[in-house]
TORFIDO-588792 format. One record per residue: residue in three letters; z, x, y of N, C-alpha, C in turn. Coordinates in steps of 0.1 Angstrom, whole numbers, padded with zeros to 4 digits, always signed. Layout:
N
ALAZXYZXYZXY/...
% end
This chain:
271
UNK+1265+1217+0552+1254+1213+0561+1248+1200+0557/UNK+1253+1190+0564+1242+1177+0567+1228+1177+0559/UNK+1223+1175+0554+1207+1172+0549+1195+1166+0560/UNK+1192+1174+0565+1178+1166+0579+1176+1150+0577/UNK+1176+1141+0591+1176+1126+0588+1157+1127+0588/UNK+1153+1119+0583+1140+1117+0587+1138+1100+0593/UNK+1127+1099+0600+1127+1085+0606+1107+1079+0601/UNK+1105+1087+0594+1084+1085+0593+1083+1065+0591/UNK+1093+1065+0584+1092+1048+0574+1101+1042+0591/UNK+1108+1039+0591+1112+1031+0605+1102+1036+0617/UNK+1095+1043+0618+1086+1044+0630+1076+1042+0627/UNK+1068+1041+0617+1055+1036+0616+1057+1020+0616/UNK+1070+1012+0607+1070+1003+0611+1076+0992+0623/UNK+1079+0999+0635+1084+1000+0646+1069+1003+0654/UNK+1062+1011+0651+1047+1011+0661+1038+1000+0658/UNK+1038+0996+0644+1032+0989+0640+1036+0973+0645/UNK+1048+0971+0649+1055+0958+0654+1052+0962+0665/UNK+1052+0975+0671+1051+0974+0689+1035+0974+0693/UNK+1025+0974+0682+1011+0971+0684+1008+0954+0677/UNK+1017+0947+0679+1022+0933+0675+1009+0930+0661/UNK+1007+0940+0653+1001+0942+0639+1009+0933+0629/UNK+1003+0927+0616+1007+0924+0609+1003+0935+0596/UNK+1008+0934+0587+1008+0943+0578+0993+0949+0567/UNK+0990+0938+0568+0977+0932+0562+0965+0939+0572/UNK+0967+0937+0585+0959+0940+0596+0959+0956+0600/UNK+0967+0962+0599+0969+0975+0602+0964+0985+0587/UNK+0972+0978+0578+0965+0987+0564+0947+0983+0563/UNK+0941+0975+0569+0930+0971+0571+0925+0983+0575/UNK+0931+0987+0591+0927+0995+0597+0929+1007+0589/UNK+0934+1009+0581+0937+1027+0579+0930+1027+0566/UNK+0926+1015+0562+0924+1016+0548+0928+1022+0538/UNK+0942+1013+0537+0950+1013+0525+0954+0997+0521/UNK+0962+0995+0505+0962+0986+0503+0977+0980+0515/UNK+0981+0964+0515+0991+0962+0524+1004+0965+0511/UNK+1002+0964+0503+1009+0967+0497+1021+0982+0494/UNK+1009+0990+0496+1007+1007+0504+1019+1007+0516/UNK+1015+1004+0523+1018+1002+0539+1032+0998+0533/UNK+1034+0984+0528+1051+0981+0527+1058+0988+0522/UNK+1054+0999+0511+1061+1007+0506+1065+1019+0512/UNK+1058+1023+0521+1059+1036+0532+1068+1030+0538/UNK+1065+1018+0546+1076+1015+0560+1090+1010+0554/UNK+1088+1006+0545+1106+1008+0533+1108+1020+0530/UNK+1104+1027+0527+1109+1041+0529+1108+1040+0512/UNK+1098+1029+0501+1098+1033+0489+1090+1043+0482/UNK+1081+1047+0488+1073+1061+0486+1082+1073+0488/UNK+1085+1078+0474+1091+1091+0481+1087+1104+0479/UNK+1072+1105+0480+1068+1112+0485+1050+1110+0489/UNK+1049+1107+0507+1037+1099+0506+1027+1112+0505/UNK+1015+1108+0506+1008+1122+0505+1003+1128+0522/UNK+0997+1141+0515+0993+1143+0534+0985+1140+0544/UNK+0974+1131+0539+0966+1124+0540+0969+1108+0548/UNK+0981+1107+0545+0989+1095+0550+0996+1097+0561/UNK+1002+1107+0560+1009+1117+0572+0997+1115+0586/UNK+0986+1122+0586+0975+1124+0592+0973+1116+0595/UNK+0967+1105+0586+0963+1084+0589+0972+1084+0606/UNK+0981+1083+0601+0993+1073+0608+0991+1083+0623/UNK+0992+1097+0619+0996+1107+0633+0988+1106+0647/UNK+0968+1103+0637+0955+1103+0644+0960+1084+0652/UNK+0963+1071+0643+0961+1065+0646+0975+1061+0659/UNK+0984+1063+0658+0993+1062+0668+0993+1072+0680/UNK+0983+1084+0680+0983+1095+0685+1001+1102+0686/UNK+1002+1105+0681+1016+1111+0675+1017+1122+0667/UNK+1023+1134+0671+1023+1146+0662+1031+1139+0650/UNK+1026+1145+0635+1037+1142+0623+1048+1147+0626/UNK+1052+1160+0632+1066+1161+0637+1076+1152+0641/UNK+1067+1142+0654+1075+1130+0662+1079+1120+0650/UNK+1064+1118+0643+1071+1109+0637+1081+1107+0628/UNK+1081+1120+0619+1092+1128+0612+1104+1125+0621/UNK+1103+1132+0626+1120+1135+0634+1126+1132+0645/UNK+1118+1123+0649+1125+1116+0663+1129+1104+0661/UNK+1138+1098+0666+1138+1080+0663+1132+1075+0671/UNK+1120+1071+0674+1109+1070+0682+1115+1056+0691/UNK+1124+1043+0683+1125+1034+0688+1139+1039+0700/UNK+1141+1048+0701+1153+1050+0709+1148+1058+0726/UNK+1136+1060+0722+1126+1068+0730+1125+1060+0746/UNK+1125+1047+0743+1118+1035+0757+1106+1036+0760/UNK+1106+1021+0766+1089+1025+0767+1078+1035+0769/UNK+1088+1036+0783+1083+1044+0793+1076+1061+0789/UNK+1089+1065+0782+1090+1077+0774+1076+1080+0762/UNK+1076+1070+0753+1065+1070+0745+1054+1064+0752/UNK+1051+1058+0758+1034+1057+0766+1034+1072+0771/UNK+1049+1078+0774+1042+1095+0778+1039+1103+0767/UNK+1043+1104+0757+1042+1111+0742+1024+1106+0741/UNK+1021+1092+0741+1009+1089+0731+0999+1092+0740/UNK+1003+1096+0759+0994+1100+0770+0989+1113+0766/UNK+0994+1122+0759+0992+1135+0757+1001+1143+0756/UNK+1014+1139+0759+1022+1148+0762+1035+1149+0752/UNK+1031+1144+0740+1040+1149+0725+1045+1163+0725/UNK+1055+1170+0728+1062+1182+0729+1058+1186+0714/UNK+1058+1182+0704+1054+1193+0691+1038+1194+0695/UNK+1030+1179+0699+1016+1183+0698+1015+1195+0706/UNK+1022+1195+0721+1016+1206+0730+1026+1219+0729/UNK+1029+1219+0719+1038+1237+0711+1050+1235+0724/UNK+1055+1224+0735+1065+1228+0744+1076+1231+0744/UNK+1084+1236+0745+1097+1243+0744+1104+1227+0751/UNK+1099+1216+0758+1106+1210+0764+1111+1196+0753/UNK+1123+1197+0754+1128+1186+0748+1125+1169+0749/UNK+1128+1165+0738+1132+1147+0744+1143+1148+0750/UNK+1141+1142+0761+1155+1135+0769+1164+1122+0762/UNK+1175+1125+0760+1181+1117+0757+1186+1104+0760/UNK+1181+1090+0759+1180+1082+0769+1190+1070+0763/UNK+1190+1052+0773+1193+1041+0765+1185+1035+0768/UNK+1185+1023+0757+1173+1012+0763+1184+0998+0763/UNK+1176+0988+0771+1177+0974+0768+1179+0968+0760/UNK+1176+0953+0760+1174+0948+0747+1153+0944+0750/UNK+1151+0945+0762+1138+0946+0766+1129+0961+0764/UNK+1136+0964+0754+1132+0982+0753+1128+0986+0769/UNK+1136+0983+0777+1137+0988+0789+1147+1002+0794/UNK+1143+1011+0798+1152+1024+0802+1167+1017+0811/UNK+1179+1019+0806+1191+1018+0814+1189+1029+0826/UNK+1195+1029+0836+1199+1039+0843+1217+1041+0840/UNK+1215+1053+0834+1229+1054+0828+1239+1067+0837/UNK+1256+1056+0845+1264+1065+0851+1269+1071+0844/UNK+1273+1087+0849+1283+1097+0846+1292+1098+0854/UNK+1304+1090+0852+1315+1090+0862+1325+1104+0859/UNK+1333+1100+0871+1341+1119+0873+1345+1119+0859/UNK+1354+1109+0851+1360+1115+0836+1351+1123+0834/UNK+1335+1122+0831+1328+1124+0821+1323+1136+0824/UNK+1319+1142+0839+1315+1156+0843+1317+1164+0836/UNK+1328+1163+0832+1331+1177+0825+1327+1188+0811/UNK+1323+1169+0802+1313+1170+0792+1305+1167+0793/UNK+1296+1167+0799+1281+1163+0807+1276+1174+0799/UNK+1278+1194+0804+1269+1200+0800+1264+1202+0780/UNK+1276+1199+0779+1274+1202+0764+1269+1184+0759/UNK+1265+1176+0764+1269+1163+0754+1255+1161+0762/UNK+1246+1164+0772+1237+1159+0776+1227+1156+0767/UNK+1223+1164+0757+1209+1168+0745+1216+1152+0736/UNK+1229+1145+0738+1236+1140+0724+1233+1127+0728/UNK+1225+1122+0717+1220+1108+0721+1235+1103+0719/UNK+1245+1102+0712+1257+1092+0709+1267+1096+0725/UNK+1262+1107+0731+1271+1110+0742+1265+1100+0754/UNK+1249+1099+0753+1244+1094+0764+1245+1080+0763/UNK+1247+1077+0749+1247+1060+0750+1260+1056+0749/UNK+1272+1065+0755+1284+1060+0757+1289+1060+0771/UNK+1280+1064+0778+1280+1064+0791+1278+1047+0801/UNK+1286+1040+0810+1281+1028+0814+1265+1032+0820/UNK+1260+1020+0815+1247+1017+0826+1247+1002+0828/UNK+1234+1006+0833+1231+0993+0842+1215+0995+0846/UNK+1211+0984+0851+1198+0978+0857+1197+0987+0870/UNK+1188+0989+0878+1184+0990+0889+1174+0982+0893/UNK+1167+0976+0905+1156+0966+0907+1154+0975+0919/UNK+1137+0975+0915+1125+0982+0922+1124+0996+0921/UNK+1125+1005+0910+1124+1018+0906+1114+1020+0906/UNK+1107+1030+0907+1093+1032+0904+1094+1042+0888/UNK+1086+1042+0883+1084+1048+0865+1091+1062+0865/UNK+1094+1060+0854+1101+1070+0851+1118+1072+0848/UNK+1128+1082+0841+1140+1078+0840+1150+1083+0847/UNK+1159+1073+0852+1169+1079+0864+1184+1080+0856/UNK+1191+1087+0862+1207+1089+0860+1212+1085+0875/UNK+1224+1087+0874+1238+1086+0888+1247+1093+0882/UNK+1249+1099+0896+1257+1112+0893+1267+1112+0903/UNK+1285+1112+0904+1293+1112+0916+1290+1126+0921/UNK+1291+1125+0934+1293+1135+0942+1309+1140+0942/UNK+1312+1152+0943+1326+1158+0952+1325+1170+0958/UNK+1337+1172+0965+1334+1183+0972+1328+1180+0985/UNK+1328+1194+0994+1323+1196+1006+1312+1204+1000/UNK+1308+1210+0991+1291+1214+0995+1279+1201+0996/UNK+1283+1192+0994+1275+1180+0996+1274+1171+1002/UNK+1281+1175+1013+1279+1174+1032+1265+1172+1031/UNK+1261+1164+1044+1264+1153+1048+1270+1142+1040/UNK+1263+1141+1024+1263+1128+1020+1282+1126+1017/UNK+1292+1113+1017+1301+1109+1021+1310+1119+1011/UNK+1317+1122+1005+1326+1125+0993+1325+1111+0985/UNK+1325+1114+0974+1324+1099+0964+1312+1092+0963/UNK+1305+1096+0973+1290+1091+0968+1285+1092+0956/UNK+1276+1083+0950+1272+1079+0938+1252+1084+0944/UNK+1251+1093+0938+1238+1099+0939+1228+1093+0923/UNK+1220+1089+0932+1208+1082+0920+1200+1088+0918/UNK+1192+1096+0909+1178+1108+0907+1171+1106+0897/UNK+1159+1112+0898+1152+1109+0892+1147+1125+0882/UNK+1144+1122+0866+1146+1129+0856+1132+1138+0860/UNK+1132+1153+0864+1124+1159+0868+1117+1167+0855/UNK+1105+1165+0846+1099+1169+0836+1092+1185+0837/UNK+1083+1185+0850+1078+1193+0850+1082+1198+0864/UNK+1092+1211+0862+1098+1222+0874+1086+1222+0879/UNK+1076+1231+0880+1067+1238+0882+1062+1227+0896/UNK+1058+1213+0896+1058+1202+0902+1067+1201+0911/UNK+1078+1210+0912+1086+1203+0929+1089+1211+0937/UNK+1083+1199+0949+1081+1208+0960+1095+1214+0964/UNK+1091+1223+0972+1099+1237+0977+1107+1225+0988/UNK+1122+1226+0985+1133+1221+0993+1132+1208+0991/UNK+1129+1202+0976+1137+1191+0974+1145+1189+0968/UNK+1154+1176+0974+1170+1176+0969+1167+1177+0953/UNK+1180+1181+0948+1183+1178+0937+1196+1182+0929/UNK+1195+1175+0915+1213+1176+0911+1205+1185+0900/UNK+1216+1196+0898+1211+1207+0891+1215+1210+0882/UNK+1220+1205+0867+1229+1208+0861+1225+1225+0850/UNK+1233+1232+0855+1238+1248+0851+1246+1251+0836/UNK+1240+1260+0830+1247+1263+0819+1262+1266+0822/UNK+1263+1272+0832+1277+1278+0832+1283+1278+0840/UNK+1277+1258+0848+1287+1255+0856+1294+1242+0850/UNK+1303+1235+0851+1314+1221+0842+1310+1213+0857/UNK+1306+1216+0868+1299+1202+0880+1287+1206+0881/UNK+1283+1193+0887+1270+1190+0891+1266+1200+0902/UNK+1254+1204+0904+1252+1214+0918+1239+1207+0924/UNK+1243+1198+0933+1235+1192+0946+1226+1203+0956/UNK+1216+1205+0952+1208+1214+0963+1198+1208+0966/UNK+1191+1218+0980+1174+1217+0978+1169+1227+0970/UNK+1161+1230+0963+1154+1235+0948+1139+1241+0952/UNK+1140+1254+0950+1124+1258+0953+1126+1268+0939/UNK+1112+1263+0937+1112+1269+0922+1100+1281+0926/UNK+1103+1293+0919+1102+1308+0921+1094+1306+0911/UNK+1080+1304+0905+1076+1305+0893+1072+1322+0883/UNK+1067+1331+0895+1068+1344+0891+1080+1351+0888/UNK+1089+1349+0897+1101+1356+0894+1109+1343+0880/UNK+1105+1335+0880+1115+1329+0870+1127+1321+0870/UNK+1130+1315+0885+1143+1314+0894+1141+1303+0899/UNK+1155+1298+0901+1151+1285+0911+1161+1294+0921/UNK+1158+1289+0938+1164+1294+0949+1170+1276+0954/UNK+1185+1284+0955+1196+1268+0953+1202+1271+0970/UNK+1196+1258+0980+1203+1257+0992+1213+1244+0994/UNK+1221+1247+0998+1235+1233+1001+1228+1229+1011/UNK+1230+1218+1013+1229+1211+1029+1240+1212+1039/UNK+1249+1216+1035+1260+1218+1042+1258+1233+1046/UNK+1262+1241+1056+1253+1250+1064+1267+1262+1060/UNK+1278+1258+1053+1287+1269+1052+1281+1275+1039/UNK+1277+1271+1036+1271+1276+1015+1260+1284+1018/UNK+1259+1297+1014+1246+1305+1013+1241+1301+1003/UNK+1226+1302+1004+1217+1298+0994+1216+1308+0978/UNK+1218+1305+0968+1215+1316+0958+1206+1311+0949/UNK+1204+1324+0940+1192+1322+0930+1196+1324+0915/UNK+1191+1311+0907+1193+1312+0894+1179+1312+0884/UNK+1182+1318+0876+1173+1320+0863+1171+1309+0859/UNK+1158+1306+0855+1154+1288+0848+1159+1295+0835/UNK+1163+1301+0827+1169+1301+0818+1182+1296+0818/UNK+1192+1293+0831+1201+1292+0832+1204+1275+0834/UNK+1193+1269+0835+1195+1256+0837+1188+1251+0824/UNK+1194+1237+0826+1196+1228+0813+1190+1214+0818/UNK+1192+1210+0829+1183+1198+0836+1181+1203+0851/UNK+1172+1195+0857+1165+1189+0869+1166+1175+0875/UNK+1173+1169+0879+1171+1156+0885+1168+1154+0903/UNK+1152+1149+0906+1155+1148+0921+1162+1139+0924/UNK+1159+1137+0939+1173+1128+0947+1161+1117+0949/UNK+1172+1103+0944+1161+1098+0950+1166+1084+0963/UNK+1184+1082+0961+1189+1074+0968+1204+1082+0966/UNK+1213+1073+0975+1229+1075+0970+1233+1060+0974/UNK+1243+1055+0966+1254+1044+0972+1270+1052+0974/UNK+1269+1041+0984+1288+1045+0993+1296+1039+0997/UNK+1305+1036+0999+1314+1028+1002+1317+1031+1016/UNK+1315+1046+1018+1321+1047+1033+1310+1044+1043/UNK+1311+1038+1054+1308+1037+1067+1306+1043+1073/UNK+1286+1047+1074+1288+1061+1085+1291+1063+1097/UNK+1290+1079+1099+1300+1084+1111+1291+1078+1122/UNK+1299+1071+1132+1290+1072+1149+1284+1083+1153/UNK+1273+1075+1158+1261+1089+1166+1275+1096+1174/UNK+1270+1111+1173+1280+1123+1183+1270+1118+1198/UNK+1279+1123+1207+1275+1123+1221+1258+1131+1224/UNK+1258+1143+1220+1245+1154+1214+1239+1141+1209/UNK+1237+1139+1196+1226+1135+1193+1221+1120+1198/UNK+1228+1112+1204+1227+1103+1217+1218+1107+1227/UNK+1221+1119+1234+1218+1125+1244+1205+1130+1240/UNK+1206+1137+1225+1191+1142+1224+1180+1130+1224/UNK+1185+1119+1212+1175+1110+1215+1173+1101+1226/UNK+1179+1100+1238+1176+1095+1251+1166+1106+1257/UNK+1168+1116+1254+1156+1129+1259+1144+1129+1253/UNK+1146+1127+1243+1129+1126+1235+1126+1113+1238/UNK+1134+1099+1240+1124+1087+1246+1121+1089+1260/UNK+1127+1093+1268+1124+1104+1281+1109+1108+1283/UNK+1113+1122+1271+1098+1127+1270+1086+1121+1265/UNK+1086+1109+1256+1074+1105+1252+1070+1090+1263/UNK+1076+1090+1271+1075+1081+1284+1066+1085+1295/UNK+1072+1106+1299+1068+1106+1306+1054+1113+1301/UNK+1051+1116+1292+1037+1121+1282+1027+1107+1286/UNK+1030+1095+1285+1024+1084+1284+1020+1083+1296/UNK+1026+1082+1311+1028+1082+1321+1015+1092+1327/UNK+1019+1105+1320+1006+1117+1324+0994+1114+1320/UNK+0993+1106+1306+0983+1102+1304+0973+1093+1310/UNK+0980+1083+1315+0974+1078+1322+0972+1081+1337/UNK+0979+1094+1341+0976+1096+1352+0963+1104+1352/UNK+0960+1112+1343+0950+1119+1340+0934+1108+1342/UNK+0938+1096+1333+0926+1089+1330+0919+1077+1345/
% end
């Protein structure tokens, strides 16, 4: 068995560069010598006291755990302004994990694809930071916060959208938070594809209830124990060219500009 990595000395001096501190200036603040401080963030202390642990946890707001055991610089921005918000998974006892992400050279979040090869190891490699950062990414312009994946589509349960569509979503943190029948890509313990539904989460019973958009799929229910991620829908890209309006839905919308003509019409007959 491997020996535990620890990361305390690269992450304090990693926060300490990312609060654009000089060495001198921060052991000021904590009141220790700078000398102190360079020996901790070299990792030549080896064994600092607990009292130091504490310093650093209070002043970065950071459980000692995070700083212990996470590689905090691998985190992205985004990710850690959510940890020092309040929401440190060892501070709040959560059962929820770090997401496994990439960054930039802007410590910016990639949006990282899972092409068809890779589906298949998706479920088991998702938790694996070296599995996630071997995946292509890329930029996206005008996201709103937060971190996204792409995921291909196949199959007919994901009617309408084209076959081969490249579905883009967004990393859903807290289940409890999505509304009843939004899209989403559902990844299952003990399925090897992706499962594209709308998602209403069952919070008493414990279940999410999984509907296709495509109208041949009955809807069924799984155990949140049974899932491993959440991502909503938040776009797709396609190559294919959609289908022409059918004759029906032509005809319906000539009917409903119909009816809100002749609504307008009565109105003013009335007045």
């Amino acid at each position: 068995m491997n020996p535990p990595k620890y990361f305390f000395a690269q992450n304090i001096k990693f926060l300490r560069e990312r609060k654009r501190k000089t060495q001198q200036e921060l052991a000021d603040e904590l009141f220790m010598t700078r000398v102190k401080l360079h020996a901790l963030e070299s990792g030549r202390t080896a064994a600092p006291q607990p009292e130091d642990y504490f310093k650093f946890s209070d002043y970065f707001r950071l459980s000692i755990d995070t700083l212990m055991r996470i590689d905090i610089s691998k985190l992205g921005e985004l990710k850690l302004r959510d940890l020092q918000a309040g929401n440190d998974v060892y501070l709040a006892g959560s059962n929820l994990r770090i997401l496994a992400i990439t960054v930039d050279k802007a410590n910016k979040e990639n949006v990282e694809y899972v092409p068809v090869k890779a589906k298949a190891g998706y479920r088991d490699g998702h938790a694996n930071p070296e599995y996630i950062a071997a995946l292509p990414k890329f930029s996206f312009p005008n996201l709103p916060s937060g971190t996204f994946r792409m995921f291909p589509t196949s199959g007919d349960s994901m009617l309408p959208l084209p076959e081969g569509a490249d579905v883009l979503c967004q990393f859903a943190e807290d289940w409890t938070a999505i509304k009843a029948g939004t899209l989403c890509i559902v990844i299952l313990k003990g399925e090897q594809d992706f499962v594209f539904k709308k998602v209403t989460v069952n919070a008493e019973k414990r279940s999410l209830l999984l509907e296709s958009l495509n109208p041949q799929y009955k809807p069924y229910e799984v155990e949140i124990k049974e899932v491993l991620e959440i991502w909503k829908y938040h776009s797709y890209q396609s190559k294919a060219i959609p289908e022409p309006v059918a004759d029906v839905q032509h005809i319906s919308h000539t009917l409903s500009e119909v009816l809100k003509r002749l609504s307008k019409i009565e109105e003013k007959v009335e007045k």
